[in-house]
PAKOL-286861 format. One line per 3 residues: number of its first residue (from 0); their letters; for each residue x, y, z of N, C-alpha, C, O. Coordinates in Angstrom, 1 decimal, m for minus. Example, Ala and Ser with C-alpha at 12.3 -4.5 7.8 and 13.67 -1.06 7.14 Angstrom:
<nodes>
0	as	13.2 m5.7 7.8 12.3 m4.5 7.8 13.2 m3.3 7.8 14.2 m3.3 8.5 | 12.8 m2.2 7.1 13.7 m1.1 7.1 12.9 0.0 7.9 13.4 1.1 8.0
</nodes>
This chain:
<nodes>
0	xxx	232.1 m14.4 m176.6 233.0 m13.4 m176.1 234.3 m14.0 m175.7 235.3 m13.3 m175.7 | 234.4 m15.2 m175.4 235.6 m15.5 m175.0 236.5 m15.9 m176.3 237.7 m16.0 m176.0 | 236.1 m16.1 m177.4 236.4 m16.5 m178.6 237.4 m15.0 m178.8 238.5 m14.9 m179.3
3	xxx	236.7 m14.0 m178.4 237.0 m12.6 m179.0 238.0 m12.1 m178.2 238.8 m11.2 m178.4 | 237.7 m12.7 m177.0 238.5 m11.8 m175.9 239.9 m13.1 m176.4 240.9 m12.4 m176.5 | 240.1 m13.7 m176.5 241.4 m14.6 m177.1 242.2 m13.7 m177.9 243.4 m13.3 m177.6
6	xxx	241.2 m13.0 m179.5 241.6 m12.8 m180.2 242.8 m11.1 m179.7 243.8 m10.6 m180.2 | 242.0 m10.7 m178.5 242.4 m9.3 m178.0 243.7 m9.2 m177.7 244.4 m8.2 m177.9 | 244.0 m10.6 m177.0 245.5 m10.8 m176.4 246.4 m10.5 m177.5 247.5 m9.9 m177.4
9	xxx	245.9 m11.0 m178.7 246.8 m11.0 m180.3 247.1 m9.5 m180.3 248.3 m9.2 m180.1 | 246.0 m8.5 m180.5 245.9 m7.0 m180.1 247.3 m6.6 m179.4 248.3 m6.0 m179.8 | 246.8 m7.2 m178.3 247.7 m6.1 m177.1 249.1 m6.6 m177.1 249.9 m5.9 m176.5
12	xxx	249.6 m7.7 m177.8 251.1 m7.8 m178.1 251.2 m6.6 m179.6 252.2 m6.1 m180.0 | 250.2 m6.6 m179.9 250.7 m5.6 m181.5 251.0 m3.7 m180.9 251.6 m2.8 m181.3 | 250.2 m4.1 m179.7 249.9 m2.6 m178.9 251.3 m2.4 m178.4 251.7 m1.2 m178.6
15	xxx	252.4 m3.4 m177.7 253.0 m3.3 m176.7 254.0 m3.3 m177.6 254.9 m2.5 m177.5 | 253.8 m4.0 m178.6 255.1 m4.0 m179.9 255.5 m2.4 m180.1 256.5 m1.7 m179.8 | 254.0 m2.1 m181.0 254.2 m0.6 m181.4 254.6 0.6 m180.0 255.1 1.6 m180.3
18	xxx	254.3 0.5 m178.6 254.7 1.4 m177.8 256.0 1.0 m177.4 256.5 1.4 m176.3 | 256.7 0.1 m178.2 258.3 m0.2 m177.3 258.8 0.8 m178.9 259.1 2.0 m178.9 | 258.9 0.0 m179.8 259.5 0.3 m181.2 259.6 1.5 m182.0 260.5 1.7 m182.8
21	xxx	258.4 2.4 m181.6 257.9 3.3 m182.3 259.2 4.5 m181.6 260.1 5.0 m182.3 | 259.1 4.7 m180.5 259.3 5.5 m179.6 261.5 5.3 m179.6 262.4 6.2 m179.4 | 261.7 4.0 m179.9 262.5 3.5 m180.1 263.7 4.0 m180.9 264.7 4.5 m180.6
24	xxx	262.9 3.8 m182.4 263.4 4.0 m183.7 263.2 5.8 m183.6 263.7 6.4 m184.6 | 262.9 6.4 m182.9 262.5 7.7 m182.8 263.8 8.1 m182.2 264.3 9.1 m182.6 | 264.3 7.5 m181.3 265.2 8.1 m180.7 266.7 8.0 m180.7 267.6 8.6 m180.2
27	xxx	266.5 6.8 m181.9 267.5 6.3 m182.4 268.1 6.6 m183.7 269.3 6.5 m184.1 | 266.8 7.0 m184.4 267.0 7.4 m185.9 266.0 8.8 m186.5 266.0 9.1 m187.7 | 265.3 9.3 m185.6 264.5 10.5 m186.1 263.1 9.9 m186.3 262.7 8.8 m186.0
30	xxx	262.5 11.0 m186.7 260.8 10.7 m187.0 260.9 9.8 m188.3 260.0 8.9 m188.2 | 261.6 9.9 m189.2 261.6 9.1 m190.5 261.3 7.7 m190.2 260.5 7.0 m190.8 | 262.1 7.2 m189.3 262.5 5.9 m188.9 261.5 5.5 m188.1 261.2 4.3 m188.1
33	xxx	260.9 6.4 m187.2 260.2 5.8 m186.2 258.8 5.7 m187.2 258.0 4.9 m186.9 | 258.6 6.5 m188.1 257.6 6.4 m189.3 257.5 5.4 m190.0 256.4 4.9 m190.1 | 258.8 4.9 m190.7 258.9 3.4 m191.0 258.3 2.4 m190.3 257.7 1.5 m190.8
36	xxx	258.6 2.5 m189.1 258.4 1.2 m187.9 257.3 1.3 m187.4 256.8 0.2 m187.2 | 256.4 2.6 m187.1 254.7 2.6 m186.8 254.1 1.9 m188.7 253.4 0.9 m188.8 | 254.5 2.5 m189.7 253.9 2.1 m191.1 253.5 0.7 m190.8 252.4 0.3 m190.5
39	xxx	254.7 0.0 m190.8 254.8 m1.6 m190.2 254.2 m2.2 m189.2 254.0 m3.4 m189.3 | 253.8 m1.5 m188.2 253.2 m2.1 m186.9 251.9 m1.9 m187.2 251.0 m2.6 m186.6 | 251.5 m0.7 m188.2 250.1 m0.4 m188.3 249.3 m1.8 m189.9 248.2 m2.4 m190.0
42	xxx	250.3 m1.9 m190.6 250.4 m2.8 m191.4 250.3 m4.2 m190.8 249.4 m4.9 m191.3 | 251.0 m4.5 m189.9 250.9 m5.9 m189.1 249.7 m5.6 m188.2 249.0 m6.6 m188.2 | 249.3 m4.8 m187.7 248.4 m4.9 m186.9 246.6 m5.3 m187.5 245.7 m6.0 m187.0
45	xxx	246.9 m4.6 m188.5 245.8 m4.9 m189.4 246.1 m6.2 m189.7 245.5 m7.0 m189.0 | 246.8 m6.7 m190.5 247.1 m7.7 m191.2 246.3 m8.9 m189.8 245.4 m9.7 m190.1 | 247.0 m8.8 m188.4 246.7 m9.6 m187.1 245.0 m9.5 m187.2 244.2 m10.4 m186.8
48	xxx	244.6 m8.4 m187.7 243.0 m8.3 m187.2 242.2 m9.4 m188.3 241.4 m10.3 m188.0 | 242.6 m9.2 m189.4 242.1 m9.9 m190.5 242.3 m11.2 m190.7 241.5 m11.8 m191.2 | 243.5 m11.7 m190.2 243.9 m13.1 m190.0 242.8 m13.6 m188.4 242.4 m14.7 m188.2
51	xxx	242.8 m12.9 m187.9 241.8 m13.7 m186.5 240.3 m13.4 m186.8 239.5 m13.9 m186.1 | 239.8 m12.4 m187.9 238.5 m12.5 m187.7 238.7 m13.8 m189.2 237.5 m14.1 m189.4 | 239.2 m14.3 m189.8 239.6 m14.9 m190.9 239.2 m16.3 m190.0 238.3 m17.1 m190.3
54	xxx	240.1 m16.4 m189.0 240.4 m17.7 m188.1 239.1 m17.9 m187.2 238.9 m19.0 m186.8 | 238.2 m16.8 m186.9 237.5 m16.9 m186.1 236.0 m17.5 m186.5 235.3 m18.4 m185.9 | 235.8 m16.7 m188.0 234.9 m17.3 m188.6 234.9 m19.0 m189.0 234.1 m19.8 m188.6
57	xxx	236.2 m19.2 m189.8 236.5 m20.5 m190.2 236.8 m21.8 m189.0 237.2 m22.9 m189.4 | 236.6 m21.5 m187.7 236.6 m22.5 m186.7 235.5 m22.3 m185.9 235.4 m23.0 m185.0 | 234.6 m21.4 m186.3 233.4 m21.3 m185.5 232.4 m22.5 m185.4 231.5 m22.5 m184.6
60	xxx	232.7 m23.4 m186.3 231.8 m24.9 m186.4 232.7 m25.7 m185.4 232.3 m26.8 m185.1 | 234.1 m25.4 m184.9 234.6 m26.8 m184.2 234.8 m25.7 m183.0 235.7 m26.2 m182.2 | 234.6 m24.7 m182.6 234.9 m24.1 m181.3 233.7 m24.2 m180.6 233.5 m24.4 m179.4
63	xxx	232.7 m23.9 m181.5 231.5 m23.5 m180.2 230.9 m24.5 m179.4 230.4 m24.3 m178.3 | 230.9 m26.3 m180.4 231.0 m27.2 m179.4 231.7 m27.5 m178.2 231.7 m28.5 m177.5 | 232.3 m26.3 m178.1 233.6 m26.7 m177.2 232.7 m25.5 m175.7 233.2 m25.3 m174.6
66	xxx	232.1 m25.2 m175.9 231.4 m23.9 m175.2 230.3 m24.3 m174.5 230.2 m24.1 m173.3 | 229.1 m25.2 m175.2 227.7 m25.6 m175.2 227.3 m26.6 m176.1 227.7 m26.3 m177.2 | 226.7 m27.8 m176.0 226.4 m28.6 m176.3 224.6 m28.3 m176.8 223.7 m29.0 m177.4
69	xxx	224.6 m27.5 m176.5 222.9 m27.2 m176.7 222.7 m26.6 m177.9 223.0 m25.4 m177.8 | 222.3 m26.9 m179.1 221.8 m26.2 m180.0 221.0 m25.1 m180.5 220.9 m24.8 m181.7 | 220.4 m24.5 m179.0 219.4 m23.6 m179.0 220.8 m22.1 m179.2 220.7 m21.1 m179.9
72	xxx	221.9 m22.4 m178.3 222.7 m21.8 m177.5 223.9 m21.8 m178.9 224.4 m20.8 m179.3 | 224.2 m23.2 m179.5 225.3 m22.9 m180.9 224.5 m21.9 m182.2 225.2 m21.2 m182.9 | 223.3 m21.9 m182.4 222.8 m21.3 m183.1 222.7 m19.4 m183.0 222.8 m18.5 m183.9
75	xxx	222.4 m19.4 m181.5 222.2 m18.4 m181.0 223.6 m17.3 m180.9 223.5 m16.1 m180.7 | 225.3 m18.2 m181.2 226.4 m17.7 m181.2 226.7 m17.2 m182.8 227.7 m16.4 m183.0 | 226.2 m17.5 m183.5 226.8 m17.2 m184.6 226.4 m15.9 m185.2 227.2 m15.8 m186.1
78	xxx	225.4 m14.8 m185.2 225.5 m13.4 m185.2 226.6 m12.7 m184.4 227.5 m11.9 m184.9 | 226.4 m13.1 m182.8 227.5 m12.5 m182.3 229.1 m12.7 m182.9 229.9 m11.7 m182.9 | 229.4 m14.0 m183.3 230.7 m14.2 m183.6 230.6 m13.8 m184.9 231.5 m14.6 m185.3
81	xxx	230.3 m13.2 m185.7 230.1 m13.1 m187.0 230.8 m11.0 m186.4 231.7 m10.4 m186.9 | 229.9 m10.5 m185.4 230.0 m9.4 m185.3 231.7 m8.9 m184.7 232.4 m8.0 m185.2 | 231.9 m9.8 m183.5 233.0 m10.2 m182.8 234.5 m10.3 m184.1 235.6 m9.9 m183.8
84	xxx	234.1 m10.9 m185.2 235.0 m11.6 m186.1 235.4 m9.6 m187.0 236.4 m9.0 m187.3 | 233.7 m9.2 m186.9 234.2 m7.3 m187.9 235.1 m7.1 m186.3 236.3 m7.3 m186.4 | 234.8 m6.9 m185.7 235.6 m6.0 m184.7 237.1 m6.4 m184.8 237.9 m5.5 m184.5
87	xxx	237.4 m7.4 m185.1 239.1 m8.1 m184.6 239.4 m6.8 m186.0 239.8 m5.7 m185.6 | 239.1 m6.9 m187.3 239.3 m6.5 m188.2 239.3 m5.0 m188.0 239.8 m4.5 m189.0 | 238.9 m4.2 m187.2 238.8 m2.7 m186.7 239.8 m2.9 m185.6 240.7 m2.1 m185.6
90	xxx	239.9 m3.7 m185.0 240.6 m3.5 m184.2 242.8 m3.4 m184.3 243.6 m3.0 m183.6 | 242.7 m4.1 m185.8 244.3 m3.8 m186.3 244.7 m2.8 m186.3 245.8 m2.5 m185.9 | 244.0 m2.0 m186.8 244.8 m0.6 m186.6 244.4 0.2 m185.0 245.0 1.2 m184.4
93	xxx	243.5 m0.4 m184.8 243.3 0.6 m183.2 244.1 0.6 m182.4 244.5 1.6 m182.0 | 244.8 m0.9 m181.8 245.7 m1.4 m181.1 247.1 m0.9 m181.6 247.8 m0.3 m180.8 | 247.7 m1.0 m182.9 248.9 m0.4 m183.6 249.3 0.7 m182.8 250.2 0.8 m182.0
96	xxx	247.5 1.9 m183.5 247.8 3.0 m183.2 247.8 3.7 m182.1 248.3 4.8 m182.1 | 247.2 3.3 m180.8 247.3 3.3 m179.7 248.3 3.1 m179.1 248.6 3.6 m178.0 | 249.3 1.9 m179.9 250.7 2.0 m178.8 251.5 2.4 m179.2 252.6 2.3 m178.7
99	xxx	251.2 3.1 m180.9 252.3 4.2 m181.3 251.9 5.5 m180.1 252.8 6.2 m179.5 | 250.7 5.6 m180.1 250.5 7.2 m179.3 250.8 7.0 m177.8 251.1 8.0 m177.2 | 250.7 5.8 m177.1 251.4 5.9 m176.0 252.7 5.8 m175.9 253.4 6.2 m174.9
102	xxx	253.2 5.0 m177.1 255.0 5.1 m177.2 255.7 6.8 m177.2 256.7 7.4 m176.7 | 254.7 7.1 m178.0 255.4 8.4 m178.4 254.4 9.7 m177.3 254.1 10.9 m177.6 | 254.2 9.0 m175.9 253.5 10.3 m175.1 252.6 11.0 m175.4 252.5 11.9 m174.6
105	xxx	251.6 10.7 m176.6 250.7 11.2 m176.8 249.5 11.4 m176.0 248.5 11.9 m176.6 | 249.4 10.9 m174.6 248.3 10.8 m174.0 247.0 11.5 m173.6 246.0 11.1 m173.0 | 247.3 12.9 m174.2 245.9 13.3 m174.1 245.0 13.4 m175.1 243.8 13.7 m175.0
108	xxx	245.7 13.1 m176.1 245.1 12.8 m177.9 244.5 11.6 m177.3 243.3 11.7 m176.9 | 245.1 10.6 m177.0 244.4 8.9 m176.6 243.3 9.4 m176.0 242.2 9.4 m176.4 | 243.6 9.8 m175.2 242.4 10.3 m174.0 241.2 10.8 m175.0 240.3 10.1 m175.3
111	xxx	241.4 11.8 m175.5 240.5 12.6 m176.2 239.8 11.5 m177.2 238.6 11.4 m177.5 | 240.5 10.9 m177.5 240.0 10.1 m178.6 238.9 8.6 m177.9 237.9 8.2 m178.4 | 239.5 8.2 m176.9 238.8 7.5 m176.1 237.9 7.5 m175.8 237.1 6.6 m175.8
114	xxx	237.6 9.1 m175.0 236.1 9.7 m174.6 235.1 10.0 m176.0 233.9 10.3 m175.8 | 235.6 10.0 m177.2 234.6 9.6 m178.3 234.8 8.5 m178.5 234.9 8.7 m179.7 | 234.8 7.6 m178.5 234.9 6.3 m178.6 233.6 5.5 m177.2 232.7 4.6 m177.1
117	xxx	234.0 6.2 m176.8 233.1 5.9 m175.2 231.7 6.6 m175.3 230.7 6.5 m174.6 | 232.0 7.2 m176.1 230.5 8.5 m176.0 229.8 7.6 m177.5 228.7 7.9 m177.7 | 230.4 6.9 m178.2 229.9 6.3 m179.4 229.1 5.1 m179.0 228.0 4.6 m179.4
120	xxx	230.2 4.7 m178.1 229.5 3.1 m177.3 228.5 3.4 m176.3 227.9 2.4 m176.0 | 228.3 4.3 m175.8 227.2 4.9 m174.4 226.0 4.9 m175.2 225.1 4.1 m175.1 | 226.0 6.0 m176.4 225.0 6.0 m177.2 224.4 4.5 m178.0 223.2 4.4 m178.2
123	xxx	225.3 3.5 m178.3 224.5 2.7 m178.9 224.1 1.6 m177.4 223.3 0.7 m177.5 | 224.7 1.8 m176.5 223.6 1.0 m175.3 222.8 1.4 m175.0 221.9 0.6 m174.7 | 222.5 2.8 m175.0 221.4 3.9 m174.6 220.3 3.2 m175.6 219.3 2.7 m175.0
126	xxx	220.4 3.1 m176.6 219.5 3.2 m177.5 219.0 2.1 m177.8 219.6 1.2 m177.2 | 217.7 1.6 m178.7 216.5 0.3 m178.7 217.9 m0.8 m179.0 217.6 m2.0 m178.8 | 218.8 m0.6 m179.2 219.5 m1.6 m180.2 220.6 m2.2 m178.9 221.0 m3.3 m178.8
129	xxx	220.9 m1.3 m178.3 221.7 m2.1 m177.2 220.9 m2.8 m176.2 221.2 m2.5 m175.0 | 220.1 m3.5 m176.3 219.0 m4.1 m175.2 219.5 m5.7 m175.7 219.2 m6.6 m174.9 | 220.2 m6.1 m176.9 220.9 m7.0 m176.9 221.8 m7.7 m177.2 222.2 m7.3 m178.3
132	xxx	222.5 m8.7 m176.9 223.7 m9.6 m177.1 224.3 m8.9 m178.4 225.5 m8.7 m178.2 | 223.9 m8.4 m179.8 223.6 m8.2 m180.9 224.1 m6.4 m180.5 225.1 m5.8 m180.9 | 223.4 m6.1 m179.7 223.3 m4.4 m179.9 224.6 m3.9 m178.8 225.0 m2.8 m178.7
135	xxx	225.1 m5.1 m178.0 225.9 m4.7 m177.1 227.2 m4.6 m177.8 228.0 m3.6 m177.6 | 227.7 m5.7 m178.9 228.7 m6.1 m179.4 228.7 m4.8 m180.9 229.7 m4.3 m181.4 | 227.6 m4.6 m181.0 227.6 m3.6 m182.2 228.2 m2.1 m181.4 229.1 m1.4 m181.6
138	xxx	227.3 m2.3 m180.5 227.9 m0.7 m179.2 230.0 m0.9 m179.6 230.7 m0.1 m180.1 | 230.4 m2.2 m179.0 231.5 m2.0 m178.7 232.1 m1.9 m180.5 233.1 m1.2 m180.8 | 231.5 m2.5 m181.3 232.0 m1.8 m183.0 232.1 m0.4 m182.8 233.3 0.0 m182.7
141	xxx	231.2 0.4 m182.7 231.1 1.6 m182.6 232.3 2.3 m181.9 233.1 2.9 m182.6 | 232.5 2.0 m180.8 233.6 2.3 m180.0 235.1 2.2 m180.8 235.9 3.1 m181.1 | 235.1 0.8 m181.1 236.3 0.6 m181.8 236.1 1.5 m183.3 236.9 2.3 m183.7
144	xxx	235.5 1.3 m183.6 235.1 2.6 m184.8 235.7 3.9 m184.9 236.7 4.4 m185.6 | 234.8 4.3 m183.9 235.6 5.8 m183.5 237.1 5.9 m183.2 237.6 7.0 m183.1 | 237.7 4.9 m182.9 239.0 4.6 m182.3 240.0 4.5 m183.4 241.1 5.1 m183.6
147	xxx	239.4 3.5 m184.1 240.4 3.6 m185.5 240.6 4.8 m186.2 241.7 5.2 m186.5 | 239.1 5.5 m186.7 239.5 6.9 m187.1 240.2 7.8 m186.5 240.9 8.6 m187.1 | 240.2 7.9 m185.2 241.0 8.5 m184.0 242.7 8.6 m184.2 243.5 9.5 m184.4
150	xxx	242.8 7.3 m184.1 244.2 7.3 m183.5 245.0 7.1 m185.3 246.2 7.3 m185.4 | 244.3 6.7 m186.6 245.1 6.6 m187.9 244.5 8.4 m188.2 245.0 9.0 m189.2 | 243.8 9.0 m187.7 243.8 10.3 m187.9 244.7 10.9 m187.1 245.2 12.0 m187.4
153	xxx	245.2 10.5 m186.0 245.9 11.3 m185.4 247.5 10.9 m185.9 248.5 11.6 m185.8 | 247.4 9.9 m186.2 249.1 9.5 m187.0 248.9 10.4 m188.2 249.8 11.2 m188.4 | 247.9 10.5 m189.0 248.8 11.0 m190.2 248.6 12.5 m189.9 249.6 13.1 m190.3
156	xxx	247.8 13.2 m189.4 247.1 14.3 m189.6 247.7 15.2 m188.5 248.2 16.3 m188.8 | 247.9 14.8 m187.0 248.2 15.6 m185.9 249.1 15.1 m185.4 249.9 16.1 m185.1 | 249.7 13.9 m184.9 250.5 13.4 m184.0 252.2 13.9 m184.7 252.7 14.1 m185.9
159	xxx	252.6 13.8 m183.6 254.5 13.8 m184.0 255.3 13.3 m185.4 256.3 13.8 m185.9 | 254.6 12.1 m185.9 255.0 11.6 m187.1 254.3 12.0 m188.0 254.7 11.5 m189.0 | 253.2 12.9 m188.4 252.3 13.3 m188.9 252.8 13.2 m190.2 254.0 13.3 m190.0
162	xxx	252.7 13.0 m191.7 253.3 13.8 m192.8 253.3 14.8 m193.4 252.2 15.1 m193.8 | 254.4 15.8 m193.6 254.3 16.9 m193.5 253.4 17.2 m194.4 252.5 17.9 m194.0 | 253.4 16.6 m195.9 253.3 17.2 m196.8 251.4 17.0 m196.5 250.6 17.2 m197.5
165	xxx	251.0 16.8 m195.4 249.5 16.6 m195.3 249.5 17.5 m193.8 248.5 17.5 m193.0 | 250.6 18.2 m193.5 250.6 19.0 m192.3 249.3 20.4 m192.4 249.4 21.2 m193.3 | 248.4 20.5 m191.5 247.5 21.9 m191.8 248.3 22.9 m191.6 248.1 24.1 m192.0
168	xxx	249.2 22.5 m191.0 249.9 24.1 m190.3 251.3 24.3 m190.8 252.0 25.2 m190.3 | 251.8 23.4 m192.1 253.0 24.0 m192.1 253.6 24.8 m193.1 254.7 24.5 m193.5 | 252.8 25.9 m193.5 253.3 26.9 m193.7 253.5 28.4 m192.6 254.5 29.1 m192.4
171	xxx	252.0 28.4 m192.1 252.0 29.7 m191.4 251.5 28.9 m190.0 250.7 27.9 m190.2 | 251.9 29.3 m188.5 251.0 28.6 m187.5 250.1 30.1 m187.2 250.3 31.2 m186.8 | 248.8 29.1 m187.7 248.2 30.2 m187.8 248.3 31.8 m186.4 248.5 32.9 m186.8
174	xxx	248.0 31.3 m185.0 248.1 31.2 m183.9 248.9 32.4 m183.2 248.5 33.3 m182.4 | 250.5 32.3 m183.8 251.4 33.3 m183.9 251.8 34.0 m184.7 252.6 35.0 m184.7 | 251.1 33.3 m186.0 252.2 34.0 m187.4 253.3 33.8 m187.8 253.9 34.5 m188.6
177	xxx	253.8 32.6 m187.0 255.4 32.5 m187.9 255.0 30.7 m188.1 254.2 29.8 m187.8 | 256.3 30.9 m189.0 256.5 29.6 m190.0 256.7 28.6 m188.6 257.1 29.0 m187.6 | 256.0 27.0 m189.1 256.6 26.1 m188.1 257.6 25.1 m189.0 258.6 24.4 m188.6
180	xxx	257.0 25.2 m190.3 258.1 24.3 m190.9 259.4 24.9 m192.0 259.4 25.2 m193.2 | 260.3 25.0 m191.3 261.7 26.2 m192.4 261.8 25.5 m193.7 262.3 26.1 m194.6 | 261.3 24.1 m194.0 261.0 24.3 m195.5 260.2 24.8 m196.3 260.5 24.8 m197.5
183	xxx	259.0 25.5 m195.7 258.0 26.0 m196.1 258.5 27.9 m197.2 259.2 28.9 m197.0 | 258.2 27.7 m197.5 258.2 29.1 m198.1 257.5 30.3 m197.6 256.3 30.0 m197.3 | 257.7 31.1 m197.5 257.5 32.6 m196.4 255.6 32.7 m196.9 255.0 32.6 m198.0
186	x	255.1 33.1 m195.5 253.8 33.2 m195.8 253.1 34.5 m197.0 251.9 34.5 m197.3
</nodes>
């Protein structure tokens, strides 16, 4: 875990990146721009996940001596870090998109999306498989799981930068009956 909890810090600068810049380029240049600049953060973010589960795996023979000297205990790390190493890789786009949706105020989408994420991870503790080291770390995959679908569903599909041409609503809103987008052609 501390192997992984390292890798998190990598995360939360990609987080902090995307809630300064996103929100930034938005205000400075429209949704187009701030679209450019989340693409990029979501691109780098991933890119960060895959390079540390890349790094995590490939130093796991000279780090874990560094942990425990007992072999009962180096053997016993390498499921978990193996599991630890998928999550950094889920985790590139979670972090991106998370500090695009707090850059851009989205917070009760986050929210919403969190309490499934949390309701994903409850369930796999709940159950025969979270009872260990193995099923705890899989619980927190889960989490991060739902999280990634969350917040790259809510970039393209609902949030402020959304793309139009994948907009549900922008011909008619359904709701009131009038157009929300004036490029649209009359219902």
């Amino acid at each position: 875990m501390q192997i992984y909890s390292i890798g998190v810090v990598a995360h939360l600068a990609v987080q902090g990146t995307a809630a300064a810049l996103v929100p930034s380029a938005r205000a400075a240049s429209g949704d187009d721009a701030a679209r450019d600049v989340a693409d990029r953060v979501f691109l780098w973010g991933s890119m960060v996940g895959v390079l540390l589960a890349v790094l995590q795996l490939t130093l796991l023979p000279v780090l874990v001596p560094i942990f425990s000297t007992l072999p009962e205990v180096r053997e016993a790390v390498k499921a978990p870090a193996f599991i630890s190493s998928f999550i950094h890789v889920i985790n590139g786009p979670v972090f991106a998109g998370e500090g695009t949706m707090l850059g851009l105020g989205s917070f009760g989408a986050l929210a919403i999306v969190t309490a499934f994420g949390v309701g994903a991870m409850v369930a796999g503790l709940a159950s025969p498989l979270g009872r260990g080291l193995n099923g705890i770390l899989l619980s927190l995959a889960a989490f991060c799981s739902v999280q990634a679908m969350g917040v790259v569903l809510h970039y393209l599909r609902f949030g402020p930068l959304r793309r139009k041409s994948w907009d549900l609503f922008s011909r008619v809103d359904l709701v009131r009956g009038e157009r929300t987008n004036p490029d649209s052609p009359p219902a």
